[in-house]
C-alpha positions in Angstrom: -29.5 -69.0 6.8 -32.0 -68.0 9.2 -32.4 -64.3 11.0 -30.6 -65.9 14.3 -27.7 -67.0 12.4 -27.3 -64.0 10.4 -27.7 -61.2 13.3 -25.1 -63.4 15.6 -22.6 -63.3 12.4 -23.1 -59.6 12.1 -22.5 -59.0 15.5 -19.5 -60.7 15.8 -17.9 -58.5 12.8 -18.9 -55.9 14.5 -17.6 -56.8 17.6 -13.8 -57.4 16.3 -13.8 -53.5 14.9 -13.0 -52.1 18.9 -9.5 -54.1 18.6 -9.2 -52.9 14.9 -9.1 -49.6 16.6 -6.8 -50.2 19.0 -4.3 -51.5 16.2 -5.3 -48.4 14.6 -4.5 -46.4 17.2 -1.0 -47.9 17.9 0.1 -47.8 14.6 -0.6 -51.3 13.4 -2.9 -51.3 10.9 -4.2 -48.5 8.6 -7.9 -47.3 8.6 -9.8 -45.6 5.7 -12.2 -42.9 6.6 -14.7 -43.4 3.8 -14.7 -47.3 4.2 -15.4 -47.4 7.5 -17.8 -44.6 7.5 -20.3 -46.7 4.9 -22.7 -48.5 6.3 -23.5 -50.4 3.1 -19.9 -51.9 3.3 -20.0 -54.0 6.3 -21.8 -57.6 6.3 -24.5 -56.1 8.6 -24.9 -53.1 6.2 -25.1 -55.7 3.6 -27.8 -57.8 5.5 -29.8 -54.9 6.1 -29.8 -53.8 2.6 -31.3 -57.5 1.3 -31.8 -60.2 4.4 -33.1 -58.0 6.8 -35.1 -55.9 4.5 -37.0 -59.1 3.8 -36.9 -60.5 6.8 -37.5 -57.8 9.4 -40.7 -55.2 10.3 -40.5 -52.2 8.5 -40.4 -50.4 12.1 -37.4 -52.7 13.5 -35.7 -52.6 9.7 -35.7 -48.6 9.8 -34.2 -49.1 13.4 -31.9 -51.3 13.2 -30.5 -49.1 10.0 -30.5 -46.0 12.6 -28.4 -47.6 14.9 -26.2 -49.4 12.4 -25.9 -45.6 10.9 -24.5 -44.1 14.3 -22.4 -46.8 15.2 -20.4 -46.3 11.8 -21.0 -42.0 12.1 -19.1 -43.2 16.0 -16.7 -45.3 14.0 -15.8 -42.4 11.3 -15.3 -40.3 14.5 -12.8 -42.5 15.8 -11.1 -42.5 12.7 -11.1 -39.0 11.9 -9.5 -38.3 15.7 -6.8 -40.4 15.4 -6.1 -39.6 11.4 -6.2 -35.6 13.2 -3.7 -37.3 15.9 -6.5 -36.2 18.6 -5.8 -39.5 20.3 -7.3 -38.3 23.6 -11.0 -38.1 21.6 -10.5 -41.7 19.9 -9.7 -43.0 23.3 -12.6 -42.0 25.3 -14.8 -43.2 22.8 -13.3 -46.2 22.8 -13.0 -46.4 26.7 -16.0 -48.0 28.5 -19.1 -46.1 28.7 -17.4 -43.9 25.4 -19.5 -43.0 22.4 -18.1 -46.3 20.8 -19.0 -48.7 23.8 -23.0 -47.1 24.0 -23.1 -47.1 19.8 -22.2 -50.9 19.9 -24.2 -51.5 22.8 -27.2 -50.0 21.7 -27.3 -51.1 18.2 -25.9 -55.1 19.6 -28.7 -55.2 22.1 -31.6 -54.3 19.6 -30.2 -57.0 17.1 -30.5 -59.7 19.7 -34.0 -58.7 21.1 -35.0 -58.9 16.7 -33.5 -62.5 17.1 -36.5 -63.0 19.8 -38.8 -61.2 18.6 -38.9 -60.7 15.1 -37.7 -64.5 14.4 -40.4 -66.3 12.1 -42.8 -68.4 14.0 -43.0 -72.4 12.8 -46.1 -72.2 10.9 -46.1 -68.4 10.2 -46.4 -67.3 6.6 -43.5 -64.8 5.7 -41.8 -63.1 2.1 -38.4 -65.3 2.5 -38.8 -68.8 1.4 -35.9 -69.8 2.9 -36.8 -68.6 6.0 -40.2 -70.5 5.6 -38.6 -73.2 4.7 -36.5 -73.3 7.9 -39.0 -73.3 10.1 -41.2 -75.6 8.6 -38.0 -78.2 8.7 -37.6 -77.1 12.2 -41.3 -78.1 12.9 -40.9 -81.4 11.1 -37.6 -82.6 12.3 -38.3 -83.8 16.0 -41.5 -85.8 14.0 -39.0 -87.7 11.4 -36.7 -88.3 14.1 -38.0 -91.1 15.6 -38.8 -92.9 12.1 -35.0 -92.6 10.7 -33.5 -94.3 14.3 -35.5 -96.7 14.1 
């Protein structure tokens, strides 16, 4: 998998946890504290601690772990509030704008701008052989084309 595929996975996680909330919040589903509050748990956290480790700058790596960090302190928040029935607090950070909404935002917006910026040049040398590998078959492929319609 290359670092496109695997920020756009992570962010769609990430994205589903706002309506997780919600069910939280209405009584749907239950929510543990220390689960969401790990950052090592999540398939970001996860990606961070191996893929993106290899794969990222060490300045956009210690970053993108910063802002992964505060959105799940945010997301701990949320479920500390609502386990404290202080459902006015949850609510405005999950509201538009809400600590929740500029956590996601924040950390969302810096993962895309790594997919253009920190994405592996055809050519460029790099630590993850797969990677490497990817965009040297992404290089080749237009090339071979023509050979295997014919």
């Amino acid at each position: 998998m290359g670092i496109k595929s695997d920020i756009e996975d992570a962010i769609n996680v990430h994205g589903a946890w706002k309506a997780k909330f919600r069910d939280f919040l209405s009584g749907k589903v239950a929510m543990d504290l220390s689960a969401v509050s790990h950052t090592d748990a999540c398939q970001l956290g996860m990606w961070l601690g191996d893929g993106g480790r290899r794969k990222l700058s060490p300045e956009n790596h210690a970053h993108a772990c910063e802002l992964h960090a505060h959105f799940h302190q945010v997301a701990g928040d949320i479920v500390n509030s609502i386990k404290q029935k202080d459902f006015m607090a949850a609510r405005q950070s999950l509201a538009a704008g809400g600590d929740f909404d500029r956590a996601s935002h924040a950390m969302c917006a810096f993962l895309r701008k790594l997919i253009l910026h920190d994405a592996p040049k055809p050519g460029t040398p790099t630590n993850d052989v797969a990677t490497a590998t990817e965009a040297t078959a992404a290089t080749a492929e237009p090339a071979e084309r023509p050979e295997q319609e014919a």
